[in-house]
N, C-alpha and C positions, 0 to 999 in steps of 0.2 A: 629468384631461385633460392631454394634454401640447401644445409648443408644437412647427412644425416643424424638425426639425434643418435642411431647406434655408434657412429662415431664419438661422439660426445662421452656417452659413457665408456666408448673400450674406451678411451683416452682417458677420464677418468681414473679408472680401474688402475692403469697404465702407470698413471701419474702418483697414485698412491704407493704402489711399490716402490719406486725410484727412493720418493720422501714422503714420511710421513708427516714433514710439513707444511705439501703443498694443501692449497686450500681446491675446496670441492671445483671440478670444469665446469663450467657456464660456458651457453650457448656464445656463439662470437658476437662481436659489434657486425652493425648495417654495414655492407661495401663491397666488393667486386667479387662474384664467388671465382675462385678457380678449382680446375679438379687435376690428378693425375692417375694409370691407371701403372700398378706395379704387374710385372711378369706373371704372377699367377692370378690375375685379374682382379686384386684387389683393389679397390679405389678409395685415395684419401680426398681431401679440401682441403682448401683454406679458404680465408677471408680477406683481402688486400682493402685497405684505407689508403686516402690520400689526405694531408694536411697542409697549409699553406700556414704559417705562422707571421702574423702581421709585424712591422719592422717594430712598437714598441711592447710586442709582448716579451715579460720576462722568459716567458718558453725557449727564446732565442739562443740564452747565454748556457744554455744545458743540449740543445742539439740545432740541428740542420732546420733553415729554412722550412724546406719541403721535404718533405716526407713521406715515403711511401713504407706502411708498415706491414707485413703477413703475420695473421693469424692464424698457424696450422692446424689442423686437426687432421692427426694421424691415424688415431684408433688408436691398437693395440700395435704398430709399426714403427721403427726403429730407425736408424739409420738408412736404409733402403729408401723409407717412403719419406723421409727430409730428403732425401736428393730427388726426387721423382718428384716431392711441390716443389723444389727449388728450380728444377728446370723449366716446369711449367711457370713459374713465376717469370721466369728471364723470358722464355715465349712472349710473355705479353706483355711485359714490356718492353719488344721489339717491334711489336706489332703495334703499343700504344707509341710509338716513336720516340719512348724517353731518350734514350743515347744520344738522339739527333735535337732533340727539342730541348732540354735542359739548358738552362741560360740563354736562349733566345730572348727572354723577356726582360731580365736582368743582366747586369755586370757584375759576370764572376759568379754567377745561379750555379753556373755547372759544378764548381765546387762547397756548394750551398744546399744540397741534396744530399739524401741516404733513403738508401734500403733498409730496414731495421725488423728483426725476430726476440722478440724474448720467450726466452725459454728453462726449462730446469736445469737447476746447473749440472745437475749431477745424472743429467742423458749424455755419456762419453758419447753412445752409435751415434745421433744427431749433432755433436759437437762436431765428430769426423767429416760429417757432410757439411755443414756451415762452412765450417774452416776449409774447403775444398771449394764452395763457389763464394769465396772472398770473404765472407764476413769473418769480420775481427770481434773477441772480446773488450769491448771499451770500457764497459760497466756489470760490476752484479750489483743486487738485491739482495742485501744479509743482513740477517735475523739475530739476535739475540735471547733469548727466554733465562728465566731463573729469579730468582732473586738480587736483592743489588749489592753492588761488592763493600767491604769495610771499608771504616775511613784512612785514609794514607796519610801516615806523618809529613809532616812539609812545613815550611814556612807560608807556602803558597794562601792568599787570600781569594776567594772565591766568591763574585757575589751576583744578585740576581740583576740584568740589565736591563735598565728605562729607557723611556724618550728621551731623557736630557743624554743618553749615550750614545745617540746615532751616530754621530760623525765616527767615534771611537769601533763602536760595530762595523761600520761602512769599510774603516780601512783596513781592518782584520780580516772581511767576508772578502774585500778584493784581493786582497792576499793570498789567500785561497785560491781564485778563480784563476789569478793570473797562475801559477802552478799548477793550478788542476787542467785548464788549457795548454800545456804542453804534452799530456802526459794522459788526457783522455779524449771525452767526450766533449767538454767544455770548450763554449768559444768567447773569448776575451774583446767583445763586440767595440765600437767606439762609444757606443751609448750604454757602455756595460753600469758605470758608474750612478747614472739616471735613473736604469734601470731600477736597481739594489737598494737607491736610497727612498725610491717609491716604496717598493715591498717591504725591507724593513722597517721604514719609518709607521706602516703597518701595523704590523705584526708585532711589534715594540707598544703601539700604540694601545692595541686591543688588550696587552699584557700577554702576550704571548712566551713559553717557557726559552727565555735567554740569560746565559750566566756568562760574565768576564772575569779569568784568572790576571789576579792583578802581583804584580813583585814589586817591591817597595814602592808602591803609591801608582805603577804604570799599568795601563792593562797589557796583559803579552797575548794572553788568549781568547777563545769565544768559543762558544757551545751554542749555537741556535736551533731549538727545537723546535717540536709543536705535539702534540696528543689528537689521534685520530682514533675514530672506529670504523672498524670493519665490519660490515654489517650488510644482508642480503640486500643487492642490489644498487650497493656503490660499487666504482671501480676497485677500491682497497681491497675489498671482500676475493678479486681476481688473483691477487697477488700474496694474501695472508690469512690463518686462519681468521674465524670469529672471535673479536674482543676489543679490548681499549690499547691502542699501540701507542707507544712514543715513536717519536719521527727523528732520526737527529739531522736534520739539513744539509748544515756547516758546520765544523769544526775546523779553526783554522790557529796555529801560533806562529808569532813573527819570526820571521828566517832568524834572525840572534839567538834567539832564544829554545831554537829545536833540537831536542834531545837531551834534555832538560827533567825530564819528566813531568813537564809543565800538561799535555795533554792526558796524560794517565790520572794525572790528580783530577783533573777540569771533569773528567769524562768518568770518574768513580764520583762526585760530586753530582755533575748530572743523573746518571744511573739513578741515581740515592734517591733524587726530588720528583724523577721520571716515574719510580716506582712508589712513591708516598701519594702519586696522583692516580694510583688505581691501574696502572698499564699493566700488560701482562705480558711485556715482552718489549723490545723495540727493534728496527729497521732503519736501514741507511742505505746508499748510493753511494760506492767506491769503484775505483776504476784501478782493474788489476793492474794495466802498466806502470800504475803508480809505486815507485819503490819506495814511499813514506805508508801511503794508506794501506799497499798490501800486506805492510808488515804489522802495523798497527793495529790495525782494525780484529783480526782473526787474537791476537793479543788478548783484546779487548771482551774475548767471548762472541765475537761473531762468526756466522761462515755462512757461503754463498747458498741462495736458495733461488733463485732467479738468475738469470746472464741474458745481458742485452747484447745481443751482438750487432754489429753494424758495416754498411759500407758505404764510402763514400769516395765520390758523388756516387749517384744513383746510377747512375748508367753502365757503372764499375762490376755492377752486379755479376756474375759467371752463371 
């Protein structure tokens, strides 16, 4: 079954008014179609996935096991037609027996699952409805664009980080995670540490853009990027305009040393090299519960253009 392309476009259209950020609607990924019909016979979609995330993928330490994700497609519908696929969503999986099947396979599955919607941040009517069948804000998507900011007086030394500084990255990024797991999305796995020193040692390897703010001779901070494009027909392209984006991962400074203005220097440093590499903007992953990143980040020249909202377990769903 497929879903309508004039959906596609009102939504589109839709989605341009809200922000002029968002980037052009493409049709959805393969996967479950659902439909709902609103009062005046209007009928929206969506598209539900289902993903199983194997115990050493690093996918694990940024969300839930299992996952089941909707991809709506409202048209030109608001708040109304998010509650009307939301309901249809719980329909089925009622009928697919999540609620009762969830952790049957595993120990502790049932709280290893979510439901999950990304969406614009800035649809208040569809926030209304989220927020009404359970789903939480855990995470946005926010954007940067401009030019990159002056350099900040400091003492602070700033430099670009190798292979020989894994271990030193390693314990800055866990730093991070363990905090960001109280406070988000993030889950602070036992194999978290494995995980991390796989990927960065990486990503460090390949020469990937990483810089450590260091105070007399230590390092306090970390900036882990990367430069991506968006461009027709990758997933990026779903989520940002067209161009060269910086990515910022991680930025994490040690509890001693926060509030310091240790990450404002580290992160006008980054900017600087992020934009000397052609980017035309950059993008992050902050979780508003967060009372360091929410304050920080919007600081920094960002603001939300994506909102992941979530629930969890899955079966939690309204």
């Amino acid at each position: 079954m497929t879903v309508s392309r004039g959906l596609v476009e009102a939504q589109g259209a839709r989605f341009a008014c809200l922000d002029p950020l968002l980037p052009a609607v493409t049709a959805p990924p393969d996967g479950d179609v659902i439909t709902a019909a609103l009062p005046d016979g209007t009928r929206v979609a969506g598209v539900v996935t289902r993903q199983v995330h194997d115990r050493r993928s690093a996918a694990r330490l940024w969300s839930a096991t299992e996952v089941w994700e909707l991809t709506p497609l409202l048209g030109s519908g608001g708040g109304a037609a998010m509650d009307a696929l939301l309901r249809a969503w719980r329909h089925r999986m009622d009928r697919m027996g999540v609620a009762d099947r969830v952790g049957t396979d595993r120990v502790g599955a049932d709280h290893d699952s979510a439901c999950v919607v990304t969406w614009p941040s800035r649809d208040a009517e569809a926030a209304r409805a989220l927020l009404d069948h359970g789903l939480v804000p855990l995470s946005v998507i926010a954007v940067r664009r401009g030019g990159p900011p002056p350099p900040l007086d400091g003492s602070l030394a700033v430099r670009r980080a190798t292979p020989a500084d894994l271990d030193t990255v390693l314990a800055l990024a866990l730093a991070e995670l363990r905090y960001s797991a109280m406070v988000g999305s993030t889950v602070d796995r036992p194999e978290a540490a494995e995980l991390k020193r796989r990927t960065l040692a990486e990503r460090l390897a390949a020469g990937g853009p990483a810089w450590l703010a260091e105070r007399d001779g230590i390092a306090v901070g970390l900036a882990e990027c990367a430069v991506v494009v968006s461009e027709p027909g990758n997933w990026t392209s779903t989520r940002l305009p067209p161009g060269r984006w910086g990515y910022v991962n991680c930025v994490s400074v040690l509890p001693g040393a926060r509030g310091t203005g240790i990450g404002r220097r580290l992160m006008a440093h980054a900017h600087r090299e992020l934009h000397r590499l052609g980017t035309v903007g950059t993008y992050l992953y902050y979780n508003p519960p967060n009372p360091l990143s929410s304050v920080f980040w919007p600081r920094q020249g960002y603001r939300p253009l994506w909102t992941v909202w979530e629930v969890r377990p899955a079966g939690a769903l309204r």
